[in-house]
N, C-alpha and C positions, 0 to 999 in steps of 0.2 A: 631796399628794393624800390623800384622806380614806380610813382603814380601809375605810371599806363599798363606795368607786366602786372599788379595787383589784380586792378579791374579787366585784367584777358583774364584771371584763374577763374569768373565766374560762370556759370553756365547756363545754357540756354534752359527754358520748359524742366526746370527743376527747383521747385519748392524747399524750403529748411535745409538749403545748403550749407555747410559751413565755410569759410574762408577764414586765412591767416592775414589781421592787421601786423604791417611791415614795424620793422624798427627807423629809426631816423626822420619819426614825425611828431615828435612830443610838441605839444602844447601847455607848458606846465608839467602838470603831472600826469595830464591827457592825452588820449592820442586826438589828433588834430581833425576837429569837428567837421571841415568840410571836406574831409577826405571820407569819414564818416559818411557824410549826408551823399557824394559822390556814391559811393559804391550802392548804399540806399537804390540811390535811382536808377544808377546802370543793371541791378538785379531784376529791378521792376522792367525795364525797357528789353530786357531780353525774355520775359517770362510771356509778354503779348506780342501780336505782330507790328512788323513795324511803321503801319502807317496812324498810329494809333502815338502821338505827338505829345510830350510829356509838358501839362500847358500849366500846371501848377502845381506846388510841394512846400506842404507846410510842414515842419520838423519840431520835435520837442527834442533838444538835449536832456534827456532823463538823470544822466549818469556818466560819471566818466568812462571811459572806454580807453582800456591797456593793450598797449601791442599782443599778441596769443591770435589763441582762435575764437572768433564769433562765428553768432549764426544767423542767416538771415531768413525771413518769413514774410507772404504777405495774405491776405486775405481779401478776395472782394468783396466789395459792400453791396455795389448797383453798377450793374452791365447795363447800357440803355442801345439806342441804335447807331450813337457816333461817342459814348462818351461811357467812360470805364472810372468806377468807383476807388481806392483801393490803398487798403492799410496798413503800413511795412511796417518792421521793427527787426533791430539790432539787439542779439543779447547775449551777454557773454554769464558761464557759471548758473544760466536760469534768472540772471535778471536784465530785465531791458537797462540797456543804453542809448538805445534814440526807437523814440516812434515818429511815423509819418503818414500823414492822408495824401495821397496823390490822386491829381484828375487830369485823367491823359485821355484827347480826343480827338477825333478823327478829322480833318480839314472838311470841310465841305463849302458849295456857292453861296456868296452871299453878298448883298447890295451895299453893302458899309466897308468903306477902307481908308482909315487911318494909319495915317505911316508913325512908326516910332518918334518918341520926344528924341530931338537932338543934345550930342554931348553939350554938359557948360565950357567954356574955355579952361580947359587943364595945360593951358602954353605946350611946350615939345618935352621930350624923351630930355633933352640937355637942359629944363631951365629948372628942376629939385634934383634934391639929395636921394640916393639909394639907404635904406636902414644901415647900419655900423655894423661892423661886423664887431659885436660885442658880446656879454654873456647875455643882457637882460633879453636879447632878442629871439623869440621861441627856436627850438629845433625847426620845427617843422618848415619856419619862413624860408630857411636859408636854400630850402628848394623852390625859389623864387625869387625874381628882381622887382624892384619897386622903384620906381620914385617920384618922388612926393612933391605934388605943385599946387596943391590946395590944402588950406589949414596948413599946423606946423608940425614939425617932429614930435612920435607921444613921448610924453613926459618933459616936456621943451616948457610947460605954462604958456603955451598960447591957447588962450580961448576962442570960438568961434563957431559956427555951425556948420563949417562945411569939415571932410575930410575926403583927401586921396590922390587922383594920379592916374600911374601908366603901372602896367603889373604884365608880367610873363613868365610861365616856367623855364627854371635855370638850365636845366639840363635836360628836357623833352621835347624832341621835335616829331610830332603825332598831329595825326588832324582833330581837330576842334571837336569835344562832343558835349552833350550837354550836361555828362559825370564832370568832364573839367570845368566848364563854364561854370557848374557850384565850387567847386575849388576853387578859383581865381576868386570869384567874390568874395567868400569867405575865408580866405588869405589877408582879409584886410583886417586889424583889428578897430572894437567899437572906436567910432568916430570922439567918444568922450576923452581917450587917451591924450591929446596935445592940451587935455585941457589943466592935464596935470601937473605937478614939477619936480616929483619923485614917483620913483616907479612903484604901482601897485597891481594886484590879480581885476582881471575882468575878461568877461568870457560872456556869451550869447545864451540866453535865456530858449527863447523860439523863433523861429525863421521862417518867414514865408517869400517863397521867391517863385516869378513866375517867369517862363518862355515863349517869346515871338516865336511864330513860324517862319523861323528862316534856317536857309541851309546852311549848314555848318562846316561843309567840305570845304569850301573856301579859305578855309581859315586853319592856321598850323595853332599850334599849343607854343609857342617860341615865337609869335607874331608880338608885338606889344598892343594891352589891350586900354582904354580908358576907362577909370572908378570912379564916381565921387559920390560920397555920403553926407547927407541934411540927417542934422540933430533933430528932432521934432519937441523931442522934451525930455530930460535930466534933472531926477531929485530923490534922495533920498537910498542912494545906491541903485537906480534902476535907471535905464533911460530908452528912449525909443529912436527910431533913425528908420530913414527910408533910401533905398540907393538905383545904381545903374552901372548897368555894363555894357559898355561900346565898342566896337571895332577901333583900330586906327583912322578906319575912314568915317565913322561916327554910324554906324548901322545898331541900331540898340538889340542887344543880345539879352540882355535881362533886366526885370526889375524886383528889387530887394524891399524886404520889409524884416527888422530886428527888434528883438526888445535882447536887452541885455545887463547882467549883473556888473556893477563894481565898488570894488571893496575899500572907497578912498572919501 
């Protein structure tokens, strides 16, 4: 099943819904985290109204999460007069597989305007490689195009602090929403991977990723978008990274913050 028919099965002003996660997004032995943390949000964005702007989403991967049915829940914390508190969780069998704090709020006037960091130079769509079509590379990618113009290919032994590129869904042309915008980001794997030279498991600890207010119509889910992820620190099997997501035209769509496991 396709990203975008998943996230129509959810439904509007209905609490402890359950939903069916699709086949053909393994991650391992997981189903693929930011598809996860996607639906997460699109539950939340349909349970308030909509000018009520999803400006932050920090995620704990608890657990892995198997294709079936889960169930989704949120709870608020603190309603105020522009800014909404409020605690999701995923759980499949009675036990969580992701919690999340979201703070979604309302636009209002204000004397401060900072335009988004611009992309670094990622060169074009023609100057890296797309992932191989191999075994070691997850199910879930190949519902996705990549390619990679900063840092090297994972498991290549290049070291470096940066990782990423140009990234688009393979087979969806939908408008832009901000359930996909966490998918594309987290379609990338940790930035530590090229630093390896055989392949090993590593997967995302916790996520904090935040959104601009900008409109998203604009923009198709099949548009190519720009990624790049800074190492900040790696030891010990653990490491940290902070990231960004661009338009083609450089319009910043998100910013990322990871900690994440590897087993190498």
């Amino acid at each position: 099943m396709l990203f975008h028919e998943t996230l129509a099965l959810i439904e509007n002003d209905k609490n402890n819904q359950t939903i069916k996660l699709p086949e053909g997004w393994a991650q391992g032995r997981a189903f693929f985290g930011g598809f996860s943390a996607a639906l997460a949000a699109q539950f939340l964005l349909r349970q308030f109204p909509g000018d009520y702007h999803l400006r932050s989403f920090a995620i704990s991967f608890v657990a892995p999460a198997t294709p079936g049915d889960a169930t989704l829940s949120y709870r608020v914390l603190r309603q105020g007069s522009s800014v909404l508190q409020v605690s999701v969780e995923i759980t499949q069998n009675d036990e969580v597989m992701l919690a999340g704090l979201a703070s979604l709020g309302k636009g209002r006037s204000s004397s401060v305007s900072v335009s988004g960091e611009t992309p670094p130079d990622l060169k074009t769509i023609n100057d890296g490689p797309g992932l191989p079509e191999a075994d070691i590379v997850p199910e879930f990618a190949k519902n996705f195009d990549y390619r990679i113009t900063s840092g090297g290919m994972p498991f290549s032994g290049q070291p470096g602090r940066t990782f990423g590129g140009w990234i688009r869904f393979r087979k969806e042309q939908q408008e832009l929403t901000t359930a996909a915008v966490l998918a594309l980001v987290d379609a990338w794997p940790p930035a530590v991977l090229p630093h390896l030279d055989s392949p090993a498991p590593a997967s995302s600890l916790t996520w904090t990723i935040e959104f601009p207010d900008l409109p998203l119509d604009e923009f198709n889910t099949n548009d190519w978008f720009q990624y790049e992820a800074f190492i900040e620190h790696a030891e010990q099997g653990y490491g940290h990274s902070r990231a960004g997501l661009w338009s083609e035209e450089g319009k910043l769509l998100a910013i990322s913050r990871q900690s994440f496991t590897v087993f190498a």
